[in-house]
LUMDOLUM-740397 format. One record per atom (N, C-alpha, C): residue in three letters; atom name; x, y, z. Coordinates in pm, whole numbers, plus 32768, in hexadecimal, padded with zeros to 4 digits. Example, Ala and Ser with C-alpha at 12.3 -4.5 7.8 and 13.67 -1.06 7.14 Angstrom:
BEGIN
     r    a     c1     c2     c3
   ALA    N   8527   7DC7   830C
   ALA   CA   84CE   7E3E   830C
   ALA    C   8528   7EB6   830C
   SER    N   8505   7F1F   82C4
   SER   CA   8557   7F96   82CA
   SER    C   850A   8003   8313
//
This chain:
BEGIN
     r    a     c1     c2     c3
   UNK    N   F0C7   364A   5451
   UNK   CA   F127   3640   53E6
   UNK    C   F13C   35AE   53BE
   UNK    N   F162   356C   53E6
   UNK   CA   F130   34BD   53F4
   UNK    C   F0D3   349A   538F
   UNK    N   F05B   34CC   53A4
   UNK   CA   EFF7   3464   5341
   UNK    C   F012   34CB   52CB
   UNK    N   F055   3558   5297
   UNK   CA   F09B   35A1   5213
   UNK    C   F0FC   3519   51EB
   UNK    N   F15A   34DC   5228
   UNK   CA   F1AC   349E   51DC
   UNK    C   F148   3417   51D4
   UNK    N   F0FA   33DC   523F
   UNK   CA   F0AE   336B   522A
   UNK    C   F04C   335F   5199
   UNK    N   F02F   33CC   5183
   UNK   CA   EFBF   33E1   50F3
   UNK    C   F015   33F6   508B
   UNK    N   F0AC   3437   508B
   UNK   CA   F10C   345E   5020
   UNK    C   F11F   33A9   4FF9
   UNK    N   F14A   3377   5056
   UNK   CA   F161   32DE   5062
   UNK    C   F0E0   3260   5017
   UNK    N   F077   329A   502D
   UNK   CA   EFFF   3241   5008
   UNK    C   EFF1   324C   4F47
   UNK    N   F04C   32CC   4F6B
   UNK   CA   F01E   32FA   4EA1
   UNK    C   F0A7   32CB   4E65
   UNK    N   F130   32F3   4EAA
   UNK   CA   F16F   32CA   4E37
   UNK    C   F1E3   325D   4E62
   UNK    N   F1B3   31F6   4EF5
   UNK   CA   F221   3197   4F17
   UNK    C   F291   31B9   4F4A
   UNK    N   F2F2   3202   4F16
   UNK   CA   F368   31FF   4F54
   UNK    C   F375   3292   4F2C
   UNK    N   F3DE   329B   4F9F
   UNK   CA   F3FD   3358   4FB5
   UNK    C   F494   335C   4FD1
   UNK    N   F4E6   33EA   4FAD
   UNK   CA   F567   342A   4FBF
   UNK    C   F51D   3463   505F
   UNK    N   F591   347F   5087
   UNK   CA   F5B9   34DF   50E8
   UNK    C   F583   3567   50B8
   UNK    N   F5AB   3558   5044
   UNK   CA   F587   3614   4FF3
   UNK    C   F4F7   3603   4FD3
   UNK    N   F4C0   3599   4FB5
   UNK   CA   F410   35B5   4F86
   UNK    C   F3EE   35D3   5040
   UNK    N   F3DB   358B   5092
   UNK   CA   F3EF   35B7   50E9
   UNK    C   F3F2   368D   512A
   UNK    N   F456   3693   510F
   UNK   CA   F481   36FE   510E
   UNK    C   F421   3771   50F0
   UNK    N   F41B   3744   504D
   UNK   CA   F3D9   3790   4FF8
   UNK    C   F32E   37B4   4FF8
   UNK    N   F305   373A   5055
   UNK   CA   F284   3716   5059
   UNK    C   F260   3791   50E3
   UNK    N   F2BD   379B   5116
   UNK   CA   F2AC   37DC   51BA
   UNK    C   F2F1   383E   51D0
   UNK    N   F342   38A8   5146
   UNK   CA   F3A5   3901   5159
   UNK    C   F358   3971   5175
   UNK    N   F290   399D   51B1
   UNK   CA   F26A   3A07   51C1
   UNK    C   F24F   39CD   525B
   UNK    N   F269   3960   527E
   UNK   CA   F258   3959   52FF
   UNK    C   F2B9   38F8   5374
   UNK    N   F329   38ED   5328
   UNK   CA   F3AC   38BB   53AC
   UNK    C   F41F   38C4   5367
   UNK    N   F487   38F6   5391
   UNK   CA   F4CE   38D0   537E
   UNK    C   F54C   384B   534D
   UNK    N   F5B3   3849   52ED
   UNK   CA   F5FB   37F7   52DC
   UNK    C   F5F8   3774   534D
   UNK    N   F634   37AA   53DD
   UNK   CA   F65A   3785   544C
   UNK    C   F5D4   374E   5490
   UNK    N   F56E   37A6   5499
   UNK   CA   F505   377C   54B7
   UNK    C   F4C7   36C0   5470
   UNK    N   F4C8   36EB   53C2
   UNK   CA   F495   368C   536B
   UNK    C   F4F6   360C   5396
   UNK    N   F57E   362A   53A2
   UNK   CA   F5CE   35AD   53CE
   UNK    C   F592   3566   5455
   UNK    N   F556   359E   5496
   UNK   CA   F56E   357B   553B
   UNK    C   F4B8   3542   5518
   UNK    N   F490   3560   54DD
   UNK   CA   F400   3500   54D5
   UNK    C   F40E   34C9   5475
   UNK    N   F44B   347E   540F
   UNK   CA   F473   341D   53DA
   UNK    C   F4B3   33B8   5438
   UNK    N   F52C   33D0   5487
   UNK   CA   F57B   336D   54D9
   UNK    C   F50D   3341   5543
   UNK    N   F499   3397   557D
   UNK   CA   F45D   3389   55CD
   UNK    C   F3CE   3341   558C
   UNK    N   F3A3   331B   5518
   UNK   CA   F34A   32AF   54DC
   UNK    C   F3AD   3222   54BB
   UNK    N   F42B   3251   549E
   UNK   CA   F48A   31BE   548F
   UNK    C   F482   31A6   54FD
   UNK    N   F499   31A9   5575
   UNK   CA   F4B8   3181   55EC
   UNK    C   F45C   3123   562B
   UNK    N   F3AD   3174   5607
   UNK   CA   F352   310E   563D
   UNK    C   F322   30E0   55F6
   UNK    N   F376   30C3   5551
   UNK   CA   F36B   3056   54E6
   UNK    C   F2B0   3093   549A
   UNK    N   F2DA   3117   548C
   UNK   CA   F24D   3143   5432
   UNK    C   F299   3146   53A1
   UNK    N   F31C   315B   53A9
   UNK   CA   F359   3158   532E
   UNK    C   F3AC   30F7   5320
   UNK    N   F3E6   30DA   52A3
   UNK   CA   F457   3077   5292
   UNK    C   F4BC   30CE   5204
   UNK    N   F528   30A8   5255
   UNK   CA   F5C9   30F3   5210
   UNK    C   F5C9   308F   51C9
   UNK    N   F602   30C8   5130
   UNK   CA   F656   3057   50EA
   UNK    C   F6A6   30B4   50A5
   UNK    N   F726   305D   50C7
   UNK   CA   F7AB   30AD   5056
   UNK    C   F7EC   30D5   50CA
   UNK    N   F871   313C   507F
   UNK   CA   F8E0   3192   5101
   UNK    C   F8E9   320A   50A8
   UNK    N   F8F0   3264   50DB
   UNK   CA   F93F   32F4   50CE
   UNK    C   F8B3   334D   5049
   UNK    N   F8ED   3354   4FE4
   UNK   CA   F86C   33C6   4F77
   UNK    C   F831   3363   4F27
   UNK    N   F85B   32EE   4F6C
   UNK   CA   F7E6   324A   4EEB
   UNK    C   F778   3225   4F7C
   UNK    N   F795   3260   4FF2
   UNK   CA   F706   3257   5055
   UNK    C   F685   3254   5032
   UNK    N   F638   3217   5024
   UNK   CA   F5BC   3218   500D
   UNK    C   F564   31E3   5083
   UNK    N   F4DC   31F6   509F
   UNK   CA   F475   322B   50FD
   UNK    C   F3FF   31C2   50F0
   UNK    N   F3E4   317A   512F
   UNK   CA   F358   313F   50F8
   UNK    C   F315   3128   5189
   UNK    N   F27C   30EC   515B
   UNK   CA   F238   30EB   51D0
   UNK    C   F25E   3048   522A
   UNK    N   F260   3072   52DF
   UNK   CA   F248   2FEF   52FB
   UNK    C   F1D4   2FA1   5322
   UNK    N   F1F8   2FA2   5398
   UNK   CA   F176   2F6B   53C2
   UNK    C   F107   2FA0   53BF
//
């Protein structure tokens, strides 16, 4: 699921929580999609910018 948001990321830069979502709603869950997002921020595959529904998603390292 990882390299789904890594290739969503290569095409259009920055991502919602909901593209996210939307990209993976035939294969995880809400809760699921959250918990591998926090878990690519963590070992800095992603980078947060913004707070609350202006969050946006981009690639890190």
């Amino acid at each position: 699921m990882d390299n789904l948001i890594l290739e969503y990321l290569d095409e259009f830069k920055t991502a919602k929580m909901g593209d996210f979502e939307k990209l993976l709603e035939n294969f995880r869950t809400r809760e699921q999609v959250k918990y591998i997002v926090e878990r690519l921020l963590k070992n800095k595959t992603l980078i947060r910018e913004g707070r609350a529904k202006g969050t946006r998603y981009k690639k890190g390292i």
